[in-house]
VOPAGU-2260 file (C-alpha; in pm, 1 decimal, decimal comma):
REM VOPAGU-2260
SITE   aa  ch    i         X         Y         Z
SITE  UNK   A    0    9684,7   11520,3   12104,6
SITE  UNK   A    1    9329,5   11738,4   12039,6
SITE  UNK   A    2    9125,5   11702,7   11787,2
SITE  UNK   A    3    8831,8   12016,4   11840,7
SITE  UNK   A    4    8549,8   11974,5   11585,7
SITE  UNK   A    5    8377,1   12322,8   11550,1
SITE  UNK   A    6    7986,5   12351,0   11383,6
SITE  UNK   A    7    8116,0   12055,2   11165,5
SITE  UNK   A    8    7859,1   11985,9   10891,3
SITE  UNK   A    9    7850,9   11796,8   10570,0
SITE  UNK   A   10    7495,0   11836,0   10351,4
SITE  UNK   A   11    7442,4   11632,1   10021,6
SITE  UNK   A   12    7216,8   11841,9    9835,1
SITE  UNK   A   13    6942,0   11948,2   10030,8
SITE  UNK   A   14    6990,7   11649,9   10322,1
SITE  UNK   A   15    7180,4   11720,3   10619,7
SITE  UNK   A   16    7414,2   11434,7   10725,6
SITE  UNK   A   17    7613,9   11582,9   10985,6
SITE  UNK   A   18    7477,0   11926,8   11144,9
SITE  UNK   A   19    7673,0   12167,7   11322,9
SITE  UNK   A   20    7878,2   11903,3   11548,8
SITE  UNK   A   21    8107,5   12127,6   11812,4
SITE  UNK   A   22    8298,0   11814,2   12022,0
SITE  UNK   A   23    8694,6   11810,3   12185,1
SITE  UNK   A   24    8902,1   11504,9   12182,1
SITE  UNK   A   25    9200,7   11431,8   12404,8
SITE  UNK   A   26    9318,5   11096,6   12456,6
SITE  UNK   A   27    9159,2   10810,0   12529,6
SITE  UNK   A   28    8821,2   10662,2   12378,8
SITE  UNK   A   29    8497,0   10810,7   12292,5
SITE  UNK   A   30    8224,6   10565,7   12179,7
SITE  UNK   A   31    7973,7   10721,7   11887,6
SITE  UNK   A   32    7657,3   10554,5   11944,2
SITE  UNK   A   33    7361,6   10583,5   11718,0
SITE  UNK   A   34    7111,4   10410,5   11476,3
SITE  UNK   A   35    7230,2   10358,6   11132,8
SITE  UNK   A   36    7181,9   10656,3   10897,9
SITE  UNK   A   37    7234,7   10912,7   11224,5
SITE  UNK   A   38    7572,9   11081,0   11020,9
SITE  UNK   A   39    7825,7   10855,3   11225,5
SITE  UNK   A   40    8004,7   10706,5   10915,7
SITE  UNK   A   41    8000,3   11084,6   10726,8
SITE  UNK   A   42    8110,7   11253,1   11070,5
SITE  UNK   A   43    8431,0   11029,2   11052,7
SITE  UNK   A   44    8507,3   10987,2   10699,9
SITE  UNK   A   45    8556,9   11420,9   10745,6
SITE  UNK   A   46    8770,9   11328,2   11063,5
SITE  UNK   A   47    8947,3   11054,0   10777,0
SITE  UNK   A   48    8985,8   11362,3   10558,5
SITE  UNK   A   49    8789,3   11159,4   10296,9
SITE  UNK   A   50    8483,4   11363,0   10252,7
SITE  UNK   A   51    8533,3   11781,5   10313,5
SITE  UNK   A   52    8294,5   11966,4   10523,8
SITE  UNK   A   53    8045,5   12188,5   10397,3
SITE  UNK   A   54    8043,9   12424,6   10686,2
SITE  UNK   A   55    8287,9   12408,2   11013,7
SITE  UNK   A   56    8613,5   12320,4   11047,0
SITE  UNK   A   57    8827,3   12007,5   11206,4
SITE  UNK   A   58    9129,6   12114,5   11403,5
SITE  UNK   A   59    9445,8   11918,9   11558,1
SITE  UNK   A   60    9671,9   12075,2   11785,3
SITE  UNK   A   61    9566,5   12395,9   11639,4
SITE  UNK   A   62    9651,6   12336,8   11266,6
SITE  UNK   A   63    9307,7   12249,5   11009,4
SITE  UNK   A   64    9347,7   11863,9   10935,1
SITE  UNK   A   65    9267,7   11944,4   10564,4
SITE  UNK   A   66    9585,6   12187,5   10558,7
SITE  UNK   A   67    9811,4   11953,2   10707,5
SITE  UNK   A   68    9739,5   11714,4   10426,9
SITE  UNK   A   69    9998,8   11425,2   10493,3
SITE  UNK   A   70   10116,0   11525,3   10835,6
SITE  UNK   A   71    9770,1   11454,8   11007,4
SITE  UNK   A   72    9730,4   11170,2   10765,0
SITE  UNK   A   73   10043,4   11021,0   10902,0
SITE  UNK   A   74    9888,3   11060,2   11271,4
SITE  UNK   A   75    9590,1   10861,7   11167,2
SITE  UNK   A   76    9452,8   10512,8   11183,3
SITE  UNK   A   77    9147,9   10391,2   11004,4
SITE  UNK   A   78    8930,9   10132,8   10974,5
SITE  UNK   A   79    8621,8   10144,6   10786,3
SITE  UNK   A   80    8342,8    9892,0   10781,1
SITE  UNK   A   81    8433,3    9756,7   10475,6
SITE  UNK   A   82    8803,4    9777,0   10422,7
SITE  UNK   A   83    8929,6    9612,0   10086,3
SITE  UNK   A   84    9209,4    9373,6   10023,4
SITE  UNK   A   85    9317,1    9147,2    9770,7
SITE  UNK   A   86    9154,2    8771,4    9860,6
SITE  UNK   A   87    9466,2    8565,5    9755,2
SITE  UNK   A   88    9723,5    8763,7   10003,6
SITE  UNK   A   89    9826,4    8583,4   10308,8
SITE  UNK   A   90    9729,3    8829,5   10620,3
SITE  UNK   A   91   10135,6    8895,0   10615,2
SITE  UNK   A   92   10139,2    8961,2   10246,4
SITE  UNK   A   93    9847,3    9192,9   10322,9
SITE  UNK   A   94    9999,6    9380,9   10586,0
SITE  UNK   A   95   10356,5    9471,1   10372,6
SITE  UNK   A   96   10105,8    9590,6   10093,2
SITE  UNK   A   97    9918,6    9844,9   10289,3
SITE  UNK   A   98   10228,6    9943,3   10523,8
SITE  UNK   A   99   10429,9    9992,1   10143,4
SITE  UNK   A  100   10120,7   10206,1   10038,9
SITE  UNK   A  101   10142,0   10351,3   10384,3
SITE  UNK   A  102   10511,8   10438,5   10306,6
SITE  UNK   A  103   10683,5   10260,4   10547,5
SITE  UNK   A  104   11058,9   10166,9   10509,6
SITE  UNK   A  105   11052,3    9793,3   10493,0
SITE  UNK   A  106   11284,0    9730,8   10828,1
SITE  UNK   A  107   11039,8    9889,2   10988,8
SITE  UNK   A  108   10746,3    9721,2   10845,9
SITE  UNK   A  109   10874,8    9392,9   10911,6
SITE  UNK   A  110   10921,1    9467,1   11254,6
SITE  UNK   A  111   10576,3    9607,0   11296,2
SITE  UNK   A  112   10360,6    9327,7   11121,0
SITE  UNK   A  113   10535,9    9085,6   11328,0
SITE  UNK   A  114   10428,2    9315,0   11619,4
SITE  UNK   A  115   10067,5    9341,4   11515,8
SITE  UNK   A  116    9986,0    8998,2   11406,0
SITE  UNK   A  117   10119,1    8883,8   11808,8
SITE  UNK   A  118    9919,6    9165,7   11913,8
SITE  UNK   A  119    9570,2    9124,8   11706,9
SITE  UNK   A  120    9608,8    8760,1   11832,6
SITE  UNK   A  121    9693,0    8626,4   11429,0
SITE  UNK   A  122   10019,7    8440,7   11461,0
SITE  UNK   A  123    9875,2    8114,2   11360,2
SITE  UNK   A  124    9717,9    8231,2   11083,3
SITE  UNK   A  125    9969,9    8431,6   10929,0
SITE  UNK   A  126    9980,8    8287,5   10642,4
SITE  UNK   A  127    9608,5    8200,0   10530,6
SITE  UNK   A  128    9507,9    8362,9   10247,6
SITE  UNK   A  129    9245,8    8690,1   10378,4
SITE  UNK   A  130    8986,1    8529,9   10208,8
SITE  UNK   A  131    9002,0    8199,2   10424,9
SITE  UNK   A  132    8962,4    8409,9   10728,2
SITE  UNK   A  133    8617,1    8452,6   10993,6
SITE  UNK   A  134    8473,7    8792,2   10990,7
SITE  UNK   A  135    8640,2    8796,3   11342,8
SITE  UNK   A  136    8997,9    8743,0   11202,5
SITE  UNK   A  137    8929,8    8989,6   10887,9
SITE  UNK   A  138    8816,7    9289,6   11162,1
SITE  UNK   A  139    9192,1    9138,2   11330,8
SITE  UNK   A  140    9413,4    9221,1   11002,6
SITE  UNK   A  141    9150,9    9555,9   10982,0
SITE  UNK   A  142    9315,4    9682,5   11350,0
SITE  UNK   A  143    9682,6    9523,8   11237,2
SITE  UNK   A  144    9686,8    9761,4   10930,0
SITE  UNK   A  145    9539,0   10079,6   11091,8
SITE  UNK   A  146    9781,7   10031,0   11350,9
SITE  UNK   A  147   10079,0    9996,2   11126,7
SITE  UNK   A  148   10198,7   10356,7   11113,7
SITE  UNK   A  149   10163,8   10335,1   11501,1
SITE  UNK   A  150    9920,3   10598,1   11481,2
SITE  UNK   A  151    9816,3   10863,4   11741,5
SITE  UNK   A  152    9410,6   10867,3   11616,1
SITE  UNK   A  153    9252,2   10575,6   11558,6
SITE  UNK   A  154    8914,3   10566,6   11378,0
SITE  UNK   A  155    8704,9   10273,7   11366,2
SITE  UNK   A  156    8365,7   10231,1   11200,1
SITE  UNK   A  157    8121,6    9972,1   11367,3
SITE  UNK   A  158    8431,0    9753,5   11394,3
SITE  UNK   A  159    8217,2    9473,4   11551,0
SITE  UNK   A  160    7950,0    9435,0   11290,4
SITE  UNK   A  161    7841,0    9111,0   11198,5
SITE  UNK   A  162    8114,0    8917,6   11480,8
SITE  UNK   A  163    7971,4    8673,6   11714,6
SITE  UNK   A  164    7984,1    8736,5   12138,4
SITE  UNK   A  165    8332,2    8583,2   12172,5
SITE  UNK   A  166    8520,8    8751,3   11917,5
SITE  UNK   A  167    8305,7    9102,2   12023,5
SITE  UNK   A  168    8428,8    9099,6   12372,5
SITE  UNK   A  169    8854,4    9016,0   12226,1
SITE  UNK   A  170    8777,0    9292,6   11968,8
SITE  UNK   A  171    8664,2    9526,2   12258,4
SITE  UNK   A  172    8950,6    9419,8   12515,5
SITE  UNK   A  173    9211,3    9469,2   12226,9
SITE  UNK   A  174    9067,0    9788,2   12167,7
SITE  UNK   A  175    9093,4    9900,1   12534,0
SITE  UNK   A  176    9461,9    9809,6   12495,4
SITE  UNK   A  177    9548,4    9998,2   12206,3
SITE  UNK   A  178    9400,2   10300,0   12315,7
SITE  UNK   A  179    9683,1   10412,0   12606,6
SITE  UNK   A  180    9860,1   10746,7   12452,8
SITE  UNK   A  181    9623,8   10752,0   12161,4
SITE  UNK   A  182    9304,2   10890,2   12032,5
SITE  UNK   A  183    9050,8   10617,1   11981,7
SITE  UNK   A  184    8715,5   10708,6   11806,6
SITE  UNK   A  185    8443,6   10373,9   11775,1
SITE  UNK   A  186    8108,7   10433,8   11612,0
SITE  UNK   A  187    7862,2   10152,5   11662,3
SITE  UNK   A  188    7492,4   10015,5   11699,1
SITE  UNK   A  189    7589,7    9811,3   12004,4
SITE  UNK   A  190    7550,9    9913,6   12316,4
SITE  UNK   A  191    7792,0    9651,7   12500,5
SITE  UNK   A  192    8049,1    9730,7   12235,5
SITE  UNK   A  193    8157,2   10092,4   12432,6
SITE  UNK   A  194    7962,0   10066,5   12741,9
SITE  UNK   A  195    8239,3    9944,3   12959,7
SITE  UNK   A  196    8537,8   10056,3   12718,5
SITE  UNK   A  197    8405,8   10413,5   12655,3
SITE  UNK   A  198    8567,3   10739,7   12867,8
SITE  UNK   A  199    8347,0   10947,7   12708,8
SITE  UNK   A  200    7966,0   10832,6   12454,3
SITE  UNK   A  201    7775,0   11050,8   12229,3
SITE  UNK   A  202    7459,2   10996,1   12152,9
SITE  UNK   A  203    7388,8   11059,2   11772,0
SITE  UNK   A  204    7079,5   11112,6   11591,0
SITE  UNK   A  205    6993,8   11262,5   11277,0
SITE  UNK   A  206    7307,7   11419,6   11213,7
SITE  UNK   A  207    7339,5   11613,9   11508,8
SITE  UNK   A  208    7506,9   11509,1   11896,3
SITE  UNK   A  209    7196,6   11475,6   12179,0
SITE  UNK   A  210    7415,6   11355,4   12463,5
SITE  UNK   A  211    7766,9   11314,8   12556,2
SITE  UNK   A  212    7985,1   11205,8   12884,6
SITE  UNK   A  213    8027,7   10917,9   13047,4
SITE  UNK   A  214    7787,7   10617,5   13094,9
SITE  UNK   A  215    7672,2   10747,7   13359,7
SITE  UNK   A  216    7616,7   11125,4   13271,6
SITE  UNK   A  217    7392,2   10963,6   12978,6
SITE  UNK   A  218    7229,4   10719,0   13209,4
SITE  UNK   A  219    7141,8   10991,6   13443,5
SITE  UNK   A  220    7025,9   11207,1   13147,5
SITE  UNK   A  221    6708,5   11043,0   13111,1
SITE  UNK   A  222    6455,2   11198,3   13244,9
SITE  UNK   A  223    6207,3   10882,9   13269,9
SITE  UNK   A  224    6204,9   10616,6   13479,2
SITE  UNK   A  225    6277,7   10234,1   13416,6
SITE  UNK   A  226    6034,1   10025,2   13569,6
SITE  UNK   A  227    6003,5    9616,2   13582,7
SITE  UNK   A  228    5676,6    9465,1   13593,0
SITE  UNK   A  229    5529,2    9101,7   13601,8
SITE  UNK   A  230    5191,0    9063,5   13350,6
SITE  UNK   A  231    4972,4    8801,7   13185,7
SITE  UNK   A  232    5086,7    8707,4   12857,3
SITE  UNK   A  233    4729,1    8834,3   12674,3
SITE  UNK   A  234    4873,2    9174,1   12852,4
SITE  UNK   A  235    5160,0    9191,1   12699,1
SITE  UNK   A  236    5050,0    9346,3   12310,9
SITE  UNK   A  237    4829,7    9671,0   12543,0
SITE  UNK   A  238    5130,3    9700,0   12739,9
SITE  UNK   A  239    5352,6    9789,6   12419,3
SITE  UNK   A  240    5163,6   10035,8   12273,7
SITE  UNK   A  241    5148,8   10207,9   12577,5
SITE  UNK   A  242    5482,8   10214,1   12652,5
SITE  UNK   A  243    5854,5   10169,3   12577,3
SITE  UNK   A  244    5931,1    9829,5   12638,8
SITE  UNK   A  245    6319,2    9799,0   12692,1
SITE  UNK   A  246    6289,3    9408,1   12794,5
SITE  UNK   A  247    6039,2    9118,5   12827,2
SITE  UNK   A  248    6096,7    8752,5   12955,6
SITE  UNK   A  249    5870,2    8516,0   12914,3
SITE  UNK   A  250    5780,0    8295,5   13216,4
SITE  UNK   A  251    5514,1    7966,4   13213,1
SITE  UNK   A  252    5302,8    8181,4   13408,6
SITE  UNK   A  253    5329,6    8557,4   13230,0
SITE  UNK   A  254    5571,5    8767,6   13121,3
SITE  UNK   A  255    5856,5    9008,5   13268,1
SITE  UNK   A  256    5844,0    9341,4   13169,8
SITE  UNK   A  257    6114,1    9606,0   13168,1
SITE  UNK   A  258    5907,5    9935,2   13080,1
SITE  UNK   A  259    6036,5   10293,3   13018,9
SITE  UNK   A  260    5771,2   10574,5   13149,4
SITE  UNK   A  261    5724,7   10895,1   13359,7
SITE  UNK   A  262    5464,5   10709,6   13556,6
SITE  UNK   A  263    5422,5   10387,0   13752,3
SITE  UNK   A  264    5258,0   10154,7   13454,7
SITE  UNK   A  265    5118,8    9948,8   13707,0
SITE  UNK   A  266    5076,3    9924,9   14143,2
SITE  UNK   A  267    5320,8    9641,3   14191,9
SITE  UNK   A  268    5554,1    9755,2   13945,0
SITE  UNK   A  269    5922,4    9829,9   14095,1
SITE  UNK   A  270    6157,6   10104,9   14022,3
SITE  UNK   A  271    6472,0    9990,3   13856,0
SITE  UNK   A  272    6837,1   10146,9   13829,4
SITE  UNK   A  273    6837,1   10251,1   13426,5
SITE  UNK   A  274    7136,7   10105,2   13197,5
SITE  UNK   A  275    7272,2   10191,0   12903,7
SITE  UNK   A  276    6995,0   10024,2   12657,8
SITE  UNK   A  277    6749,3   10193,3   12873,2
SITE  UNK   A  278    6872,7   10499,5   12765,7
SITE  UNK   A  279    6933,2   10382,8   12381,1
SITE  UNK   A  280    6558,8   10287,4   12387,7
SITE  UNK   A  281    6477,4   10605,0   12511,1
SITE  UNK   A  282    6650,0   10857,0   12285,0
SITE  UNK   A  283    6594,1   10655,7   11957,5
SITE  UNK   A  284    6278,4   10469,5   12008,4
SITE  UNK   A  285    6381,0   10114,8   11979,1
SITE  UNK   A  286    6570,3    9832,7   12138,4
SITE  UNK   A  287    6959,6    9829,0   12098,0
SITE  UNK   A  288    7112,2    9453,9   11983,6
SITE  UNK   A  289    7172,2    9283,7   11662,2
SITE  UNK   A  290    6803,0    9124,1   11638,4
SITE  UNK   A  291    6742,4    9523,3   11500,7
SITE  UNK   A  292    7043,1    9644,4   11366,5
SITE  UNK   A  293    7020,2    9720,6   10965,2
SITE  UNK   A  294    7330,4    9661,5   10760,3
């Protein structure tokens, strides 16, 4: 399977969402990392075939996605970040709707949502209505019904928004499962969510790709250096408009200071190896995590 994205770009009026994106995809998963607004969600609703580009092209195996109409669509998985369903369907109920609108021949339907719910770690809660369910469980029964046609692309859009630490690292492990012999595309916020699941990240900002390769080809991409620092507290407020603070731990007696900078910001501060939020700090000027990410 190859997907090969060529000058993709998708403008709305006179704003540029997506600009000029050239990319190849074999199998395995790529991690689309960026700020909200940076195109991710418009760069895969044209991979979902639900938005047409207005210059480039999309190709798999060889054949334009948009010509293929429901041959690719049958090859695809997708999970947006706000998938509907009705509220009063039990997460089985829900899963023979969407594999019936999917067009699925109810033998083997049945033997796929009984697959799926094992797999997405549901069985108990089969049948509770969706709208009983955690936002964990709902992003569950998301996976279970863009897995249903077993497909050989699987798109998911900031699949771990708004899920606490626990059911981010099952989403992420489940994720790593279901990508052998498939295509797996996850755009996120969150560092941790691809930094250890990820073959291949891109970096994404303002429409267009910065970076891509592994972790760490993009950690070795940066061309400043992380320092780490100890200061006194009244320090601390100088220090940040100086620099690009990645980290800072407070301690009875000052603060801890993780600081991104061409130069040594101070004589006893120590080089540090850079990670992955280093680098997100660096390339889109603030601090990767929940405590900033905009819904």
């Amino acid at each position: 399977m190859k997907l090969e994205l060529e000058n993709l770009t998708k403008k709305f009026g006179n704003f540029t969402a997506v600009d000029h994106v050239k990319i190849t995809m074999t199998n395995g998963v790529y991690g689309l990392l960026g700020v909200n607004g940076a195109g991710k969600t418009t760069l895969m609703r044209m991979l979902c075939t639900l938005l047409k580009p207005t210059g480039g092209t999309i190709v798999c195996d060889g054949k334009n996605i948009f010509e293929m109409d429901g041959e690719y669509r049958r090859l695809l998985g997708y999970l947006p970040q706000e998938f509907g369903f009705y509220p009063e369907f039990t997460v089985r109920d829900y899963l023979f709707y969407v594999a019936s609108l999917k067009g699925i021949c109810p033998a083997i339907a049945k033997k796929r949502v009984r697959e799926l719910i094992a797999k997405v770690g549901l069985s108990n809660a089969a049948n509770k209505k969706m709208k009983k369910l955690s936002g964990g469980m709902k992003r569950r029964a998301g996976i279970a019904q863009a897995m249903l046609n077993n497909p050989k692309i699987l798109i998911l859009d900031e699949p771990t928004a708004g899920l606490d630490p626990n059911e981010r690292i099952r989403f992420r492990n489940l994720i790593s499962e279901l990508s052998e012999e498939r295509l797996v595309l996850l755009s996120t916020h969150i560092v941790s969510d691809i930094e250890y699941i990820a073959n291949e990240i891109w970096l994404m900002k303002g429409g267009r790709l910065l970076r891509t390769g592994t972790a760490d080809e993009i950690i070795n991409s940066m061309p400043e250096k992380v320092w780490q620092c100890f200061v006194e507290k009244n320090m601390v407020s100088d220090f940040m408009r100086k620099y690009k603070i990645s980290n800072m731990k407070s301690e009875p007696n000052g603060v801890e200071l993780r600081i991104i900078s061409n130069e040594k910001p101070l004589a006893q501060a120590q080089s540090v190896k850079a990670s992955l939020e280093d680098v997100f700090l660096y390339y889109f000027e603030e601090k990767a995590g929940d405590e900033n990410a905009a819904v």
